[in-house]
C-alpha positions as CSV (number, residue, x, y, z in Angstrom):
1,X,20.4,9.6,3.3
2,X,17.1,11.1,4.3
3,X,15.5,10.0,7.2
4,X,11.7,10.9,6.6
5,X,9.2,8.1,5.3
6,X,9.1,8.0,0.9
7,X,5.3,8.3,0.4
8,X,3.7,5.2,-2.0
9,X,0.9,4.3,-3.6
10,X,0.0,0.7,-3.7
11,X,-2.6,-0.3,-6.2
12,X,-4.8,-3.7,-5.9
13,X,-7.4,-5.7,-7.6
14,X,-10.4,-5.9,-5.3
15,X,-11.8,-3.9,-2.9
16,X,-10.4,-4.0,0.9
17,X,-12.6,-2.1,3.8
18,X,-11.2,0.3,6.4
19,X,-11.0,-2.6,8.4
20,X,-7.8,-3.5,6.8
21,X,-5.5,-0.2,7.8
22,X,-4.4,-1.8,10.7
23,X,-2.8,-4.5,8.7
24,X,-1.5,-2.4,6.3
25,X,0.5,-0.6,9.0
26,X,-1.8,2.3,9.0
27,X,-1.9,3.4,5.5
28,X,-4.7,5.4,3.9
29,X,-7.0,2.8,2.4
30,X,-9.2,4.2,-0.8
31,X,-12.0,2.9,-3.2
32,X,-11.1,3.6,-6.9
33,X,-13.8,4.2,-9.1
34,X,-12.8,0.7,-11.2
35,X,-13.1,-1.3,-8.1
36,X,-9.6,-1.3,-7.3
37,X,-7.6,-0.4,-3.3
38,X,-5.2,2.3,-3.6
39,X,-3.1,1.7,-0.4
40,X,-1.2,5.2,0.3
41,X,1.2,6.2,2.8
42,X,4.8,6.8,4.0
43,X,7.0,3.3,4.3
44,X,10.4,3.8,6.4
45,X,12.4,1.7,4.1
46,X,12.9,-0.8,1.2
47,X,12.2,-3.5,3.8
48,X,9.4,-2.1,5.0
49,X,8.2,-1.8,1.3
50,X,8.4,-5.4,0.7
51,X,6.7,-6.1,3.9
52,X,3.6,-4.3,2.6
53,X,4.0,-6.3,-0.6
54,X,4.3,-9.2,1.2
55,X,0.7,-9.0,3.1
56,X,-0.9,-8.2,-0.6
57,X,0.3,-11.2,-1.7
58,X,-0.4,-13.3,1.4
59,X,-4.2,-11.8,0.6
60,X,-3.9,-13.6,-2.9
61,X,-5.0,-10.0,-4.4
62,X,-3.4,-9.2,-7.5
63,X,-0.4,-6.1,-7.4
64,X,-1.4,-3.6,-9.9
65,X,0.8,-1.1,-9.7
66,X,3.6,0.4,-6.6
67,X,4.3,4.2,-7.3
68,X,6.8,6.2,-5.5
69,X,4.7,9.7,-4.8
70,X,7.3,11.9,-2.7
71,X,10.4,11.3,-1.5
């Protein structure tokens, strides 16, 4: 088992400011062209995965789409 971070991509409905990468434990937070927040950065583990998913939720923004960009 590796021990370096998997790198994701989170895409959200609705646009979230910088303000918000400290929530996001310090993921890279991007404006899509459609309006959309591409959340992108490494995440430790599975649980640390569902933690992220977790906060989107608690924001009530809609999940789009969770890609898996480098292992």
């Amino acid at each position: 088992m590796s021990s370096k971070p998997t790198i994701y991509q989170i895409r959200i409905g609705g646009q979230l400011g910088a303000q918000w990468t400290e929530w996001f434990d310090q993921m890279t937070l991007t404006q899509a062209d459609n309006g959309d927040t591409l959340l992108t950065g490494p995440v430790v583990d599975q649980a640390a995965l569902h933690g992220l998913l977790r906060k989107v939720r608690d924001l009530g923004l809609p999940l789009i789409s969770v890609t898996q960009l480098q292992k």
